[in-house]
C-alpha positions as CSV (number, residue, x, y, z in Angstrom):
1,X,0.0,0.0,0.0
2,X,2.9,2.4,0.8
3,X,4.4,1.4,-2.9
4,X,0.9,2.0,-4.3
5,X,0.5,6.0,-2.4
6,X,4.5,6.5,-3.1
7,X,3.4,6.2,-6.7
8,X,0.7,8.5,-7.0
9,X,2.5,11.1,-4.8
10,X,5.9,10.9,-7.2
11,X,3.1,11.3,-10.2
12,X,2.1,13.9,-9.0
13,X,4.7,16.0,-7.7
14,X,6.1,15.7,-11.6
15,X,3.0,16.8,-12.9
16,X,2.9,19.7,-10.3
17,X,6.9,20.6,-11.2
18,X,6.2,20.2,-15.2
19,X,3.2,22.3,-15.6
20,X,2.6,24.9,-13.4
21,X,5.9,25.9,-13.0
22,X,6.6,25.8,-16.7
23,X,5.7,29.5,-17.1
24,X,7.7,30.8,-13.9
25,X,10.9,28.6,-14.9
26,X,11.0,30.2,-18.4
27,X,12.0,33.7,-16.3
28,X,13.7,32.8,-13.1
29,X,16.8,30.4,-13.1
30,X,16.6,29.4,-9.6
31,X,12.6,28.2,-10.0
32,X,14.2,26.3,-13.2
33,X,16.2,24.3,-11.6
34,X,14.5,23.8,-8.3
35,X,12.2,22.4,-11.2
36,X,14.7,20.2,-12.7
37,X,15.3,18.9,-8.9
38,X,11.9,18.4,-8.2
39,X,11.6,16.0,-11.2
40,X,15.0,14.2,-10.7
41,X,13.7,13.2,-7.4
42,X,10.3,12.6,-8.5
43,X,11.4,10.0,-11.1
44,X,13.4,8.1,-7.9
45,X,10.2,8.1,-6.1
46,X,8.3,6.3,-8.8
47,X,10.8,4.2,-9.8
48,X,11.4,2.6,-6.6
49,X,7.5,2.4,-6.2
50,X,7.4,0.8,-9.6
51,X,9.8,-1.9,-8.8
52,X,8.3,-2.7,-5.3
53,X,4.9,-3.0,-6.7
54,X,6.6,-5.2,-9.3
55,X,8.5,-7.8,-6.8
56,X,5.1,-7.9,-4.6
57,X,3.6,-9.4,-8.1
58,X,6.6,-11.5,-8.8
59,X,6.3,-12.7,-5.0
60,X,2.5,-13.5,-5.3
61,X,3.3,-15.6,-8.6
62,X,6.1,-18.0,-6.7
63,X,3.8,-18.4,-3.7
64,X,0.0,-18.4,-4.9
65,X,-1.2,-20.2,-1.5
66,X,0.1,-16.9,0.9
C-alpha cells in the first residue's frame, strides 16, 4: 500500500513541477532548476514504487497459496 501511495504522490509532484511551473521557470533560473530537482527526485520516487509494486507481483506468482 505504501508502494501503491509513493506512486501516486511521485506522479504527482512531476506533474505539479512540469506544468505549473513551466511559465515561472522560463523567467527565473533558480525556479528552473529547483524544477529540474523536483523532477529528478520525482522519477526516484516512482521508480522505486514501480519496482516494489513489481517484486510484490513477482512474489505473489512464486507463492500463490500466501
Amino acid at each position: 500500500m505504501k508502494a501503491l501511495i509513493a506512486l501516486l504522490a511521485g506522479a504527482t509532484l512531476a506533474l505539479l513541477a512540469q506544468f505549473p511551473l513551466e511559465p515561472v521557470a522560463d523567467r527565473n533560473d533558480l525556479v528552473h532548476w529547483a524544477q529540474h530537482g523536483l523532477l529528478f527526485w520525482s522519477g526516484i520516487v516512482v521508480g522505486i514504487s514501480i519496482t516494489l509494486l513489481y517484486r510484490r507481483g513477482q512474489r505473489k506468482a512464486a507463492w500463490p497459496e500466501r
